[in-house]
N, C-alpha and C positions, 0 to 999 in steps of 0.2 A: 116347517122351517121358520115361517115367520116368528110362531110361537119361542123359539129359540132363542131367534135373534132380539126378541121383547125380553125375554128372560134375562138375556146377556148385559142390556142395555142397564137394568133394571141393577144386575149386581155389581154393574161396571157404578155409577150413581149413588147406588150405598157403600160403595166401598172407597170412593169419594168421596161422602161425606165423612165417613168414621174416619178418615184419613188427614181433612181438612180439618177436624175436632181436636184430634190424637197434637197435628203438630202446632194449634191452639193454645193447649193446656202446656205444652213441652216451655213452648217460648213464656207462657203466664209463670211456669215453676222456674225456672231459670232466671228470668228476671225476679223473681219473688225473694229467690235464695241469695243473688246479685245484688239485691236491697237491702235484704236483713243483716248481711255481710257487713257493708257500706254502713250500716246504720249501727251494727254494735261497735266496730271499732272508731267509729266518733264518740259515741254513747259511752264509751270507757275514758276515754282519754279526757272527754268534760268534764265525766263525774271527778276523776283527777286533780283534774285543776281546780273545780270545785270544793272539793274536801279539804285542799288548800287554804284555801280564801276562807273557811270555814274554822279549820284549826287557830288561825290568827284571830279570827272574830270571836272564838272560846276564851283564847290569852287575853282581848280586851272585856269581855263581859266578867272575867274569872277576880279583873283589878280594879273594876269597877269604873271603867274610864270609858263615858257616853259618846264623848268627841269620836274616837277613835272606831267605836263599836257602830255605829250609828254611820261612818263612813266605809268602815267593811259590808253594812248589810245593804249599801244602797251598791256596790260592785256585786254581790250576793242576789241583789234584785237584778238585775241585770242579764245575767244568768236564769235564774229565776224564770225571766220572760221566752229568753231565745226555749227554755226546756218545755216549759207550756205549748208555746206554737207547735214544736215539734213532737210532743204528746197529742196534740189536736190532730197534725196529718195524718200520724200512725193510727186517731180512730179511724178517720175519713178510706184510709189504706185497709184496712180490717175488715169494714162494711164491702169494700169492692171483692175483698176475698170471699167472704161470703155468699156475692153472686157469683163468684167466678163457680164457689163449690156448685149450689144450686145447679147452674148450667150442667157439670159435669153428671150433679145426680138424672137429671133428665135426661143425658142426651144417654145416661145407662139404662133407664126405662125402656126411651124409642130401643135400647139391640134388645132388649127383653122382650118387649113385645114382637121383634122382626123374627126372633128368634124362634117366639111361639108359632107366630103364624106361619114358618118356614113349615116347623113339626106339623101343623094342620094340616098342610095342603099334600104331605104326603112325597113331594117332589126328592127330597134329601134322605140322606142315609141314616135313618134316627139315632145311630149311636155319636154320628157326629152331630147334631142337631145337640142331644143334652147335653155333651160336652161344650158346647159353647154358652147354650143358657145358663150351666152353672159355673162358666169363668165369667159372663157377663153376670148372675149375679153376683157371687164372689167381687168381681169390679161393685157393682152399688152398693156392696156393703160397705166396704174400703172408703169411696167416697160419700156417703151417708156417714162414717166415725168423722171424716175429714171437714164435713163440712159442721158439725157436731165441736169439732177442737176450734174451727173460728170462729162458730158465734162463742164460744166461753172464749176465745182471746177477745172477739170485740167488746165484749160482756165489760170483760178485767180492764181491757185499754182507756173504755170509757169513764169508768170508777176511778183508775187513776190521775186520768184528764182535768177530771171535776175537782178532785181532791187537791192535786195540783194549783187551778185555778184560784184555788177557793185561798189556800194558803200564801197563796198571793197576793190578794186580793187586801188580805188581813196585815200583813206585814208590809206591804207598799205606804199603809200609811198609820205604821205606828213608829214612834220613835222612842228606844230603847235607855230607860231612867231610870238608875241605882236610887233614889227617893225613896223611902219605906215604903208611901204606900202607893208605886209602881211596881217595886220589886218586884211581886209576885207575876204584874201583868210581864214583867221582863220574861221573868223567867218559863212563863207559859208560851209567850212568843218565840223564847231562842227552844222550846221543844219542838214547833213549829217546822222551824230551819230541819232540825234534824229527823222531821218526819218526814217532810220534801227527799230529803237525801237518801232514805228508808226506800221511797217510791221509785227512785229512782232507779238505785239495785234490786228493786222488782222487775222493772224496767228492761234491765240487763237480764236477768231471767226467765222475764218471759220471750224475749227476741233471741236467746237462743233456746230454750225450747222449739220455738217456732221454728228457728232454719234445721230442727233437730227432726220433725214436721212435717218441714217441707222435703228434706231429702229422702224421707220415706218414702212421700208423695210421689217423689220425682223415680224412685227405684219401683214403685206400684206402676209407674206410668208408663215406663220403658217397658216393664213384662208386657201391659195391653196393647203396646205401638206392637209389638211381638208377634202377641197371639192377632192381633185383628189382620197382621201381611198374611196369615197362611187363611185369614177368610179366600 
């Protein structure tokens, strides 16, 4: 009897923790997908207004009028900055997803392994024993691809951070001269602007990718909050 009640204790505690995990990752995807949201339709509507301020800065480079050009790209910089910092959080936000996957590849090892040693010890009904080992592997493979897609988004986030940075760095402190022999340097700097703005509809791209990702994630998650009640 005691034996029993040790057993009981013991499934009552794992099935606790799987429980504690499961509604974990529920609120990490949910809020995840609640930010990517938030963050594209900012991310669209900047670019926006941005490509604005852009188009007019074309009209003055196109007529050769530095005054004018030279006060669009400093509203341009401006911009510029707020999209940098917020290219910086989304790496900072990337690296955190990539623990979060980690955690979830582990915590599918610990059922894999509990799963094995259920089968060992003989206690359980073996056909239900493999059917859980291979929905829990099935689960780490899932999140093994999952955590695979964030480090290539941190991978990407970072490249464009730097690249960002970098082009701003350069055009903060050149000022745009129809002179012969600036011209050229003009015109290699206004390619600049529009490689920034290139980055940026990457930007857009990979952020919905990602909620595209995430709600996989989130439909992967709910089957295992599923299968793991009828542990």
């Amino acid at each position: 009897m005691k034996t029993i009640n040790n057993l009981m204790l013991i499934l009552l505690l794992v099935s606790g923790s799987i429980n504690a995990q499961n509604a974990k990752e529920a609120i990490q995807n949910t809020k995840q997908i609640a930010e990517g949201k938030r963050n594209l339709e900012r991310d669209i509507k900047e670019l926006g207004a941005l490509q604005l301020k852009i188009v007019a800065f074309k009209k003055a480079f196109d007529i050769h009028d530095p005054s004018i050009a030279n006060k669009l790209k400093q509203d341009i910089i401006t911009d510029m900055i707020r999209e940098v910092k917020q290219s910086e959080i989304k790496a900072k936000q990337a690296r955190i997803e990539i623990a979060q996957s980690s955690a979830e590849v582990r915590s599918d090892r610990r059922e894999i392994r509990r799963d094995k040693n259920d089968s060992n010890k003989g206690r359980y009904d073996r056909h239900d024993d493999q059917r859980d080992l291979a929905r829990d592997q099935a689960n780490k493979r899932d999140d093994k691809r999952d955590r695979r897609d964030d480090i290539r988004d941190f991978k990407a986030q970072i490249s464009r951070a730097e690249r960002q940075a970098f082009i701003l760095r350069k055009l903060k402190i050149f000022n745009f001269s129809f002179d012969p022999e600036m011209i050229e340097k003009s015109i290699a700097n206004k390619k600049l602007i529009q490689e920034f703005v290139h980055s940026l509809n990457e930007d857009i791209i990979a952020t919905k990718r990602e909620l595209a990702e995430d709600n996989r994630e989130r439909h992967e998650d709910r089957r295992e909050r599923h299968d793991d009640r009828k542990i």
